[in-house]
N, C-alpha and C positions, 0 to 999 in steps of 0.2 A: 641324543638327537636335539637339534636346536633348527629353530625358524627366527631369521634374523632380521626384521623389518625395517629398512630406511628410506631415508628420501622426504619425510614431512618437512613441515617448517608452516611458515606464514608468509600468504599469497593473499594478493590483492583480487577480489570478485571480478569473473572472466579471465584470470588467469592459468594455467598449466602447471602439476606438478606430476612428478614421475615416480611412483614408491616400486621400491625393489623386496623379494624376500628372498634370502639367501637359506640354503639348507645346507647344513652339515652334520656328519654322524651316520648319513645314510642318504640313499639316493632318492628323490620323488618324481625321477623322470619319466616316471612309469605309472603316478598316482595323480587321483584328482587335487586341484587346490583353487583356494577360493579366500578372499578378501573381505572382512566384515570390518564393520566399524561401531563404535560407540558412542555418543555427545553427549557431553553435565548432563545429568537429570533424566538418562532413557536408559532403556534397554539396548543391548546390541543387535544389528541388523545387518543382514546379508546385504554385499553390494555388488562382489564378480565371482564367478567361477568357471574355472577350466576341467574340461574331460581330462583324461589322461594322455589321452593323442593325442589332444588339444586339436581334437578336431570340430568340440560344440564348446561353445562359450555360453554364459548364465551372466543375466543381471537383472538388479532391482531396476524396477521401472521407472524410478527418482532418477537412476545414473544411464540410462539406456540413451546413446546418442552423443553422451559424452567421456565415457568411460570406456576404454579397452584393455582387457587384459591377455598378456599373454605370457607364453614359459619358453624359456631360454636352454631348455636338454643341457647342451653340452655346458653351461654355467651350473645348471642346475639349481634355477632361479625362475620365481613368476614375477610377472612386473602389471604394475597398473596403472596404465598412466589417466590422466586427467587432466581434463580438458572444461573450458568454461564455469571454472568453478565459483559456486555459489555459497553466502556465508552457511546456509543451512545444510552443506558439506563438514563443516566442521565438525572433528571426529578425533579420537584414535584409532588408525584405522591398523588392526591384526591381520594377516596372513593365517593360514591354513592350511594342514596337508591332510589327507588320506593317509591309512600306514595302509591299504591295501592298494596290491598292481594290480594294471590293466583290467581295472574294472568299471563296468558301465552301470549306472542307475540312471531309477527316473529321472526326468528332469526337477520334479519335487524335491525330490532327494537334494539337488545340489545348494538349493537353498536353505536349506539347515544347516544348524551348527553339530548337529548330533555326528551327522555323517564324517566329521574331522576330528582327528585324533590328534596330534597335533597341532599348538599354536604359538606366534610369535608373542614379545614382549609388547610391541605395538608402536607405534610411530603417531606423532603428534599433528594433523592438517588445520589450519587457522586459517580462514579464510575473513578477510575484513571487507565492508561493505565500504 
């Protein structure tokens, strides 16, 4: 099973990028997934997450407003795109799946990294002021 993150690069402050995770080895169209990220010098930190239905969406309250994620079923892909982004975005930002289907937890829940079984290699966001 693989989680395949791309779409990073280097963007200039206020601008758009679009990161994709691709899953292969097994389907996650049926399972929660969720986006963290990393910067030099921190710990990792929740940033989106989808239900399984993708019927509730989750985010940190740094990315609220400008960040939307969503899951593509029949690709069998979550994407996140980003919007107005700021140098203090700058990240590696991972991908995420549940290996469990159709299941619901708290909304707590979704912002942990405990809850994901599965994670990508990671994709590079540089954002320059």
């Amino acid at each position: 099973v693989q989680l395949q993150a791309s779409g990073g690069g280097l963007v200039q402050a206020g601008g758009s990028l679009r990161l994709s995770c691709a899953a292969s080895g097994r389907t996650f169209s049926n399972s929660a997934m969720g986006w963290f990220r990393q910067a030099p010098g921190k710990e990792r930190e929740f940033v989106a997450a989808i239900s399984w239905s993708g019927g509730s969406t989750y985010y940190a309250d740094s990315v609220k407003g400008r960040f939307t994620i969503s899951r593509d079923n029949t690709k069998n892909t979550v994407n996140l795109q980003m919007n107005s982004l700021k140098p203090e975005d700058t990240a590696v930002y991972y991908c995420a799946a549940d290996s469990r289907s159709r299941t619901t937890y708290s909304s707590n829940t979704y912002y942990t990294g405990a809850l994901y079984d599965y994670w990508g290699q990671g994709t590079l966001v540089t954002v320059s002021s």
